[in-house]
MITOR-424351 format. One record per atom (N, C-alpha, C): residue number from 0; residue in one letter; atom name; x, z negated, y. Coordinates in nm, 4 decimals. Layout:
% residues N
<pt num="NUM" residu="A" atome="CA" u="X" w="Z" v="Y"/>
...
//
This chain:
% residues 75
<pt num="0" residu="X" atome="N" u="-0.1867" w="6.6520" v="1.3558"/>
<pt num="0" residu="X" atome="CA" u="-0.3092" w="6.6087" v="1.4204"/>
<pt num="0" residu="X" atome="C" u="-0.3966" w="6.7305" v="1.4490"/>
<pt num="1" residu="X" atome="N" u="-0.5166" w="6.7158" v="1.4187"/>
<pt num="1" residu="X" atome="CA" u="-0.5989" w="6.8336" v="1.4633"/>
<pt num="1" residu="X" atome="C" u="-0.6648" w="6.8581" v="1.5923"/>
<pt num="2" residu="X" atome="N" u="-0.6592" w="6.7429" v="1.6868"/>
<pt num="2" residu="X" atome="CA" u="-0.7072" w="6.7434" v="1.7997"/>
<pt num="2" residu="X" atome="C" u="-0.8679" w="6.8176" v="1.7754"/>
<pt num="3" residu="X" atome="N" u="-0.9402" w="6.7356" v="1.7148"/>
<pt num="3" residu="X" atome="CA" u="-1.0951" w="6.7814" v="1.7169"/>
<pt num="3" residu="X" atome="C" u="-1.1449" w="6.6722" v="1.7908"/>
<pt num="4" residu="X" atome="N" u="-1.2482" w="6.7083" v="1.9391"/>
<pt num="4" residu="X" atome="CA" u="-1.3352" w="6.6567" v="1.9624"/>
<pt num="4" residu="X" atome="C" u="-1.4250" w="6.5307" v="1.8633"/>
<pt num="5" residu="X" atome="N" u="-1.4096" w="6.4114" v="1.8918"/>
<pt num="5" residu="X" atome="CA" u="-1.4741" w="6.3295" v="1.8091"/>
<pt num="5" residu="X" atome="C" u="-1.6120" w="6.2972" v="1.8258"/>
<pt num="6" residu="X" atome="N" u="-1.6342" w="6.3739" v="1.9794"/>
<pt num="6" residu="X" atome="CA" u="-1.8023" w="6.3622" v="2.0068"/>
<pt num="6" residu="X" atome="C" u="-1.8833" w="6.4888" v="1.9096"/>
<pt num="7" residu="X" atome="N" u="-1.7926" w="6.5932" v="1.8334"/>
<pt num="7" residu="X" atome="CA" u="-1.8367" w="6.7062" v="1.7694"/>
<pt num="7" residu="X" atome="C" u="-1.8363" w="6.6977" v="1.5996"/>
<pt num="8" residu="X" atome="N" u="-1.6780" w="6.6324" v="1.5766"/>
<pt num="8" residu="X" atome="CA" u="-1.6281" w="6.6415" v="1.4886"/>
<pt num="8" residu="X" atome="C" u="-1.6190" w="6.5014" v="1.4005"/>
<pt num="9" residu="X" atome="N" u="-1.6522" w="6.5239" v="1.2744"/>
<pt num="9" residu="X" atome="CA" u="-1.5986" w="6.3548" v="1.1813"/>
<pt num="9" residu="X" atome="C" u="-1.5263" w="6.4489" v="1.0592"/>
<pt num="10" residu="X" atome="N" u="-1.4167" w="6.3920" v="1.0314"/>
<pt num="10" residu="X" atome="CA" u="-1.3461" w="6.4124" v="0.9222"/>
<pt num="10" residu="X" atome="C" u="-1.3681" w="6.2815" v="0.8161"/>
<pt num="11" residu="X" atome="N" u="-1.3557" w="6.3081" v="0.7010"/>
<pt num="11" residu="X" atome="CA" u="-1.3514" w="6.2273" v="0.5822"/>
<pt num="11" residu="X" atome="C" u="-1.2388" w="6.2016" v="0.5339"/>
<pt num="12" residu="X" atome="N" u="-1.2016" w="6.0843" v="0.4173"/>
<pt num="12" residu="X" atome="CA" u="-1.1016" w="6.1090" v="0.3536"/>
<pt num="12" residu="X" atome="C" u="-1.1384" w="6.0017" v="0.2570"/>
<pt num="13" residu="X" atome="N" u="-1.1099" w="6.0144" v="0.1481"/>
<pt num="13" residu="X" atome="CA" u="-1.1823" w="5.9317" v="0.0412"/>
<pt num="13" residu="X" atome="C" u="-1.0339" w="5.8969" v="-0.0845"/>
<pt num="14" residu="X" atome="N" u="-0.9779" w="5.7963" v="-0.0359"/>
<pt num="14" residu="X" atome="CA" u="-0.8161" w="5.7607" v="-0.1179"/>
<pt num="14" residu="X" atome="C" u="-0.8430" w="5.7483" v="-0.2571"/>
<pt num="15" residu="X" atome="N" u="-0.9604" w="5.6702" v="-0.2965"/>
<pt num="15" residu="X" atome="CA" u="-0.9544" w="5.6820" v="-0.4272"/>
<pt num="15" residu="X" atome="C" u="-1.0088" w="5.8001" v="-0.5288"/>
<pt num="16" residu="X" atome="N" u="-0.9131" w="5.8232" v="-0.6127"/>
<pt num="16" residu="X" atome="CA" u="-0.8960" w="5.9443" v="-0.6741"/>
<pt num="16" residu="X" atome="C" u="-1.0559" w="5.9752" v="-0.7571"/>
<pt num="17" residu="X" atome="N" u="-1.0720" w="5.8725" v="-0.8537"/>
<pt num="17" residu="X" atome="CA" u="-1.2436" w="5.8867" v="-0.9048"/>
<pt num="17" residu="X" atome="C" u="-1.3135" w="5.8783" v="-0.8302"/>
<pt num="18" residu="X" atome="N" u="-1.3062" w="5.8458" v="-0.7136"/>
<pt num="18" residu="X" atome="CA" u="-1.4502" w="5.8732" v="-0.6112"/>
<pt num="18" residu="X" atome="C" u="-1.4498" w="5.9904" v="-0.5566"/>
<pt num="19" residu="X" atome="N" u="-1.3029" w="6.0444" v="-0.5268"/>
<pt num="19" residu="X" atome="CA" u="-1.3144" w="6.1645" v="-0.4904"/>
<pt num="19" residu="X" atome="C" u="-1.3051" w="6.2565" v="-0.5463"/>
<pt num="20" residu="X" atome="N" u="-1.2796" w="6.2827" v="-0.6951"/>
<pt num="20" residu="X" atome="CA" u="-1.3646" w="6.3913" v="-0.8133"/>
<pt num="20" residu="X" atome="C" u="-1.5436" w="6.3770" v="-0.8182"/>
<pt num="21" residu="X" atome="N" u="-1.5568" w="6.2493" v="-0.8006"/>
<pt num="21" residu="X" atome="CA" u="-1.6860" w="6.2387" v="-0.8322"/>
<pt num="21" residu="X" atome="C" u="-1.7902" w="6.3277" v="-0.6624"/>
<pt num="22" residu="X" atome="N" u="-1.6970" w="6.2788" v="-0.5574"/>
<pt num="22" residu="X" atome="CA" u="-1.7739" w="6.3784" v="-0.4463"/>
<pt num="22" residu="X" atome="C" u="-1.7282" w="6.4942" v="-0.4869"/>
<pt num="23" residu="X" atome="N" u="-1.6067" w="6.5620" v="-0.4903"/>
<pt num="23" residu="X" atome="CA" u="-1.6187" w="6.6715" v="-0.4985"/>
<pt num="23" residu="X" atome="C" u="-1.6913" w="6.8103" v="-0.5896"/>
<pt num="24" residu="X" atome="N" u="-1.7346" w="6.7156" v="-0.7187"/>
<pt num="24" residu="X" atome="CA" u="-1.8360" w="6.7544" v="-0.8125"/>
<pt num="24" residu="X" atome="C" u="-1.9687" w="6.7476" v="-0.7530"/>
<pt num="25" residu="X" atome="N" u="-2.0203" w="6.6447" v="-0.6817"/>
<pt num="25" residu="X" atome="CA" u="-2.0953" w="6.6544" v="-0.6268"/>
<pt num="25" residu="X" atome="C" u="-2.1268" w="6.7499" v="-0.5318"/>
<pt num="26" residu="X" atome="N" u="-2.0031" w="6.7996" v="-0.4724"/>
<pt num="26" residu="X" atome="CA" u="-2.0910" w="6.8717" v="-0.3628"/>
<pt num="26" residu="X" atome="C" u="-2.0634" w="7.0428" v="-0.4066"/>
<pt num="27" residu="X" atome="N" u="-1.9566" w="7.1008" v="-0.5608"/>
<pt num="27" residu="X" atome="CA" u="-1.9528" w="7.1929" v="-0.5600"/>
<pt num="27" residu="X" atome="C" u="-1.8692" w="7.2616" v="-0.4912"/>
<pt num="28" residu="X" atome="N" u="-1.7433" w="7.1662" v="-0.5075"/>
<pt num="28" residu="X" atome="CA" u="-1.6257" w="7.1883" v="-0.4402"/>
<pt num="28" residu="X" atome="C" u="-1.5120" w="7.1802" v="-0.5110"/>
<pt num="29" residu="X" atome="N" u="-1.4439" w="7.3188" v="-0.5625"/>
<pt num="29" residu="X" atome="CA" u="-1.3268" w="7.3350" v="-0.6788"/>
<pt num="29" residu="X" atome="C" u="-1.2061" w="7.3449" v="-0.6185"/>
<pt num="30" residu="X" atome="N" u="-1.1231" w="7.2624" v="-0.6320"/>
<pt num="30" residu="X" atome="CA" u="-0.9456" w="7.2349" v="-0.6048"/>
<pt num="30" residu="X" atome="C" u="-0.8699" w="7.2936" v="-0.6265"/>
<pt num="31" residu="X" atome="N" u="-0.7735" w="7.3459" v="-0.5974"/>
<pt num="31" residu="X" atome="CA" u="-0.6602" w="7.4243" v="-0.6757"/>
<pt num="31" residu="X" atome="C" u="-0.5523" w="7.3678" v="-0.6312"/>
<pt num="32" residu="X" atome="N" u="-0.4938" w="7.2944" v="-0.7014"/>
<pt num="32" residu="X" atome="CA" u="-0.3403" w="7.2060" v="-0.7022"/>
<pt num="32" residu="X" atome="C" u="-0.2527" w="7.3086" v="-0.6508"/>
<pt num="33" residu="X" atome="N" u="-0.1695" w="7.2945" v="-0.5464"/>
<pt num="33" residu="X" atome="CA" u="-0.0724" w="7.3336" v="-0.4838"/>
<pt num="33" residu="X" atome="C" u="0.0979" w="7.2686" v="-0.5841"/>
<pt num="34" residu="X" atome="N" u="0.0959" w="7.2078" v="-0.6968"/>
<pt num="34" residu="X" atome="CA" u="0.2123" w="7.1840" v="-0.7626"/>
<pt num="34" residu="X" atome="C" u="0.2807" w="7.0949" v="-0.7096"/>
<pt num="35" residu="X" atome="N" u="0.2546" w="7.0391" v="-0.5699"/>
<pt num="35" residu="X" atome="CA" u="0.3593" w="6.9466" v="-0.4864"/>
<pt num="35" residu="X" atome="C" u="0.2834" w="6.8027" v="-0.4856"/>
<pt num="36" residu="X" atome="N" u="0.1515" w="6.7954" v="-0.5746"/>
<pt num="36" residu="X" atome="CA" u="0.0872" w="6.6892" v="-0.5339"/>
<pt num="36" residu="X" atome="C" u="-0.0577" w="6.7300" v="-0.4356"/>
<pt num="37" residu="X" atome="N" u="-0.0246" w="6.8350" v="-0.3956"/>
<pt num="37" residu="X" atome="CA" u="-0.1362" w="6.8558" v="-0.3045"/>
<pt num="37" residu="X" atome="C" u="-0.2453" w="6.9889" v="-0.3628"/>
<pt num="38" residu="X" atome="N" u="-0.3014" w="7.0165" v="-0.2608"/>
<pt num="38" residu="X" atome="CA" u="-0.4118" w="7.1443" v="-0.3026"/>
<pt num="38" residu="X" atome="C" u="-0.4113" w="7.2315" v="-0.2170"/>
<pt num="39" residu="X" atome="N" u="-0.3763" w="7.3526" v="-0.2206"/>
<pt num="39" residu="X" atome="CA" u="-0.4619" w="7.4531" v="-0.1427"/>
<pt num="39" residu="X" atome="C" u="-0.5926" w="7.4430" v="-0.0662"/>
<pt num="40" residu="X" atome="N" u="-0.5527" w="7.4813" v="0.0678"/>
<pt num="40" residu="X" atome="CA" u="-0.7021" w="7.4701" v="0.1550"/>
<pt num="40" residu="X" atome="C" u="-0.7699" w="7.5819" v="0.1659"/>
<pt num="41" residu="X" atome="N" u="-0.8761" w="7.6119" v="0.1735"/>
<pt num="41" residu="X" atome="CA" u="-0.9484" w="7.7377" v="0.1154"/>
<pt num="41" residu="X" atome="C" u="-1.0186" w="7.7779" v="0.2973"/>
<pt num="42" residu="X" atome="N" u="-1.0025" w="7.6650" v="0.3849"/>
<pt num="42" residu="X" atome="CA" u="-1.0032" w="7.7024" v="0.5354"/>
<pt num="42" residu="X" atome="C" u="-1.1909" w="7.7235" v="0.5547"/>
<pt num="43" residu="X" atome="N" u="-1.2516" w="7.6451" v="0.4547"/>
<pt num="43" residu="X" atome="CA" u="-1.4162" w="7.6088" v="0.4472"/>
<pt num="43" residu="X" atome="C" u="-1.4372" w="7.4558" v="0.5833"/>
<pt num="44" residu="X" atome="N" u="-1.5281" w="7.5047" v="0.5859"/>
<pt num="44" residu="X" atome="CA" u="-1.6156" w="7.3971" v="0.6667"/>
<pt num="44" residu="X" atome="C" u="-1.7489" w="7.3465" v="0.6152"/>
<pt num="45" residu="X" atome="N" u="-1.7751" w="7.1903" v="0.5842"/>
<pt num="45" residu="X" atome="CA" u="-1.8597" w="7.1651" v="0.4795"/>
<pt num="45" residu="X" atome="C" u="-1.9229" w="7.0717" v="0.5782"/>
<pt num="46" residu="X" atome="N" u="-2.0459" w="7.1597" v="0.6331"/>
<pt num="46" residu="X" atome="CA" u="-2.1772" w="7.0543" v="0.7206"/>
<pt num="46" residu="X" atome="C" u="-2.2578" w="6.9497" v="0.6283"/>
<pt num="47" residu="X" atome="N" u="-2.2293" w="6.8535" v="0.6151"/>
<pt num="47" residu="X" atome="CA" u="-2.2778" w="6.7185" v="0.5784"/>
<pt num="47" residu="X" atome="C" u="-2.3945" w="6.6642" v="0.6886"/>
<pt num="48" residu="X" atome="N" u="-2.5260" w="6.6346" v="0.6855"/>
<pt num="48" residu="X" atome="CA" u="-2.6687" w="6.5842" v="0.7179"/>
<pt num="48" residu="X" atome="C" u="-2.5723" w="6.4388" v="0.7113"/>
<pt num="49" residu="X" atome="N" u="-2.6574" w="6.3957" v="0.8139"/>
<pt num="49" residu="X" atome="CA" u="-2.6229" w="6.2224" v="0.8347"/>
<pt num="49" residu="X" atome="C" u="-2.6944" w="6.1394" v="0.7038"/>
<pt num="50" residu="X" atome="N" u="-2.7709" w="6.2274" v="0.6043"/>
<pt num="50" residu="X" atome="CA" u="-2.8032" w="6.1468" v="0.4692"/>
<pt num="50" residu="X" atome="C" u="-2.7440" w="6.1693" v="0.3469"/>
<pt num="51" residu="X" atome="N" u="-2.6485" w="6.2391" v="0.4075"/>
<pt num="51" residu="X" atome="CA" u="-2.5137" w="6.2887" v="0.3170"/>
<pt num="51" residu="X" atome="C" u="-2.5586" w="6.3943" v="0.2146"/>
<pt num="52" residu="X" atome="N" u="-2.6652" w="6.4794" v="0.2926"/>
<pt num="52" residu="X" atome="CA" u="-2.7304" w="6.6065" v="0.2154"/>
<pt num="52" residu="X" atome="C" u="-2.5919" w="6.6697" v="0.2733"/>
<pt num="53" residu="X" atome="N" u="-2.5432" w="6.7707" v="0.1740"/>
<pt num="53" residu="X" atome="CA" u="-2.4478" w="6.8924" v="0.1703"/>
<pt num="53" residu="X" atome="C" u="-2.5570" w="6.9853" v="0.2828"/>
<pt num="54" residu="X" atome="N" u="-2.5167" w="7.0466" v="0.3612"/>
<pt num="54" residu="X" atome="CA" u="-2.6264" w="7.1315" v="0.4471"/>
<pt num="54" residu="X" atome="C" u="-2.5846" w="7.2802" v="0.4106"/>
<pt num="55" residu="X" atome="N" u="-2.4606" w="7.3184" v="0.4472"/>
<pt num="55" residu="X" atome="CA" u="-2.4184" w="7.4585" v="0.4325"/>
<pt num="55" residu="X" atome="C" u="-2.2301" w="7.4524" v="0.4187"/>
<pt num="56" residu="X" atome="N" u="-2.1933" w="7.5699" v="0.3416"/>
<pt num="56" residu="X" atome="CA" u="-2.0260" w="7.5819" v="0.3868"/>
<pt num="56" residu="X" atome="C" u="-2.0058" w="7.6965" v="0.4203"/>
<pt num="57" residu="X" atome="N" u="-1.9303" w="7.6800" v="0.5142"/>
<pt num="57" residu="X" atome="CA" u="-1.8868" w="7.8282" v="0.5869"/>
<pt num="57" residu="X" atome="C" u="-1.7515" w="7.8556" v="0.6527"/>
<pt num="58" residu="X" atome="N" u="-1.6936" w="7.9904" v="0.6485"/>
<pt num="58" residu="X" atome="CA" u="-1.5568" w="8.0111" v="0.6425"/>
<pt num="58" residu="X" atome="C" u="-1.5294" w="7.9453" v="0.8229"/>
<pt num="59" residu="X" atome="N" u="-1.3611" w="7.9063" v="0.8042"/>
<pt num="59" residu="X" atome="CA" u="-1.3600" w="7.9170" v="0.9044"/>
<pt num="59" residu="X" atome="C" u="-1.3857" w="7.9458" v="1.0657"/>
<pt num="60" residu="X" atome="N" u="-1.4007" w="8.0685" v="1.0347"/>
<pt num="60" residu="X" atome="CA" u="-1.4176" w="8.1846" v="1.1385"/>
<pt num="60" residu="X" atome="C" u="-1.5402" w="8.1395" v="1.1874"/>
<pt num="61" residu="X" atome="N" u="-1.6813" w="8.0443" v="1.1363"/>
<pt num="61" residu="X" atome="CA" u="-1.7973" w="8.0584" v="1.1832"/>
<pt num="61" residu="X" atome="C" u="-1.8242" w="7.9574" v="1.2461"/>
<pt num="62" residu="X" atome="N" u="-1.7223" w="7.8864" v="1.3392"/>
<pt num="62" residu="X" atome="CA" u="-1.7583" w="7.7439" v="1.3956"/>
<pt num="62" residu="X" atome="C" u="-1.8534" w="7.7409" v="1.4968"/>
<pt num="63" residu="X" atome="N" u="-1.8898" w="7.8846" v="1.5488"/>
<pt num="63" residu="X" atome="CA" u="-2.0767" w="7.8391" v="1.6196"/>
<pt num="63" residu="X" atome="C" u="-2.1521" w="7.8300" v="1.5685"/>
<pt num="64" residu="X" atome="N" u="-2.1328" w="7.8905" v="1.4426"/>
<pt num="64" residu="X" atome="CA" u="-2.2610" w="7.8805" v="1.3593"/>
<pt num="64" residu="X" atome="C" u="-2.2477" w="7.7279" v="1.2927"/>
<pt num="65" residu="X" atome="N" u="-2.1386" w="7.6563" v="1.2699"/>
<pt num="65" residu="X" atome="CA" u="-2.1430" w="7.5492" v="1.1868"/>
<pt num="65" residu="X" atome="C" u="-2.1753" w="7.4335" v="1.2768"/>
<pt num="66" residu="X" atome="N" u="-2.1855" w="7.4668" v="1.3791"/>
<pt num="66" residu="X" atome="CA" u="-2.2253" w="7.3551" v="1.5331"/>
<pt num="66" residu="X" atome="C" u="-2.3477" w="7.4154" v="1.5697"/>
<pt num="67" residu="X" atome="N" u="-2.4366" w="7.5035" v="1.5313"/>
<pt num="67" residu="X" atome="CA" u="-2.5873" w="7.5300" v="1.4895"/>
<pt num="67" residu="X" atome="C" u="-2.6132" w="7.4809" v="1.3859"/>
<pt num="68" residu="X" atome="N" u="-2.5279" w="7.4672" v="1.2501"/>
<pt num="68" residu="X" atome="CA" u="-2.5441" w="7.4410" v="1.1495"/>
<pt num="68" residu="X" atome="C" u="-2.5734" w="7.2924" v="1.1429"/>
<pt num="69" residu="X" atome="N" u="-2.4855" w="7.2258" v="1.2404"/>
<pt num="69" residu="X" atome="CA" u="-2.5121" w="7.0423" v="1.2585"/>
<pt num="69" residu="X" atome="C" u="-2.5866" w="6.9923" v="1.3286"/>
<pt num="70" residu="X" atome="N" u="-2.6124" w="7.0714" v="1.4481"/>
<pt num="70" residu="X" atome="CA" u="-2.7133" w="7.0360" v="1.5273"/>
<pt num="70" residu="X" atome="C" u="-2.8385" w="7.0150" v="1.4847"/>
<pt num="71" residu="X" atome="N" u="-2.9198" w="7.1435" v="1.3391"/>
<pt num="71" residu="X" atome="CA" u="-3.0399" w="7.1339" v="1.2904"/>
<pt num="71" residu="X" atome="C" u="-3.0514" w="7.0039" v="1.2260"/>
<pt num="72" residu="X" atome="N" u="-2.9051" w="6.9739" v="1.2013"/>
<pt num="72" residu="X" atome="CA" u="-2.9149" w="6.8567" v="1.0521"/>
<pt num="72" residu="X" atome="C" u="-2.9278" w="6.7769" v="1.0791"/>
<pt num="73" residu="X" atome="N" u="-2.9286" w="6.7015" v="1.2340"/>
<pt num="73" residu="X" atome="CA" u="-2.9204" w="6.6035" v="1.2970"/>
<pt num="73" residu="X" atome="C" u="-3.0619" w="6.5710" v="1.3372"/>
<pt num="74" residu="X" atome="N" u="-3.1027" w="6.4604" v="1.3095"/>
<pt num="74" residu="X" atome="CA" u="-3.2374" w="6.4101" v="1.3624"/>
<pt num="74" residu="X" atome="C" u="-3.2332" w="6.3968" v="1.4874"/>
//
């Protein structure tokens, strides 16, 4: 569990497999299979606009900036 604030935070998860090549092409986001079924996490943060504009990605480390980063995106 990640224990993120849900008044801050929305996570995604998209089960089906062609929809979720097709976002992840979309937004310019490359996978690297971990061999177990899974992928390597690259520890990015991907600010999504409530019109599902891609806004910015940024490492970990920059979560004030990525909560400046959502705040602009937000009408």
């Amino acid at each position: 569990m990640l224990r993120a604030d849900s008044a801050l935070w929305q996570f995604a998860s998209v089960p089906d497999a062609r929809e979720l090549q097709d976002l992840l092409r979309a937004a310019g986001i490359v996978v690297i299979a971990d061999g177990l079924g899974g992928y390597v996490h690259n520890a990015a943060l991907h600010v999504v606009a409530p019109d599902a504009r891609l806004v910015r990605i940024r490492d970990l480390g920059e979560v004030d900036q990525v909560l400046h980063d959502a705040a602009r995106a937000t009408p």
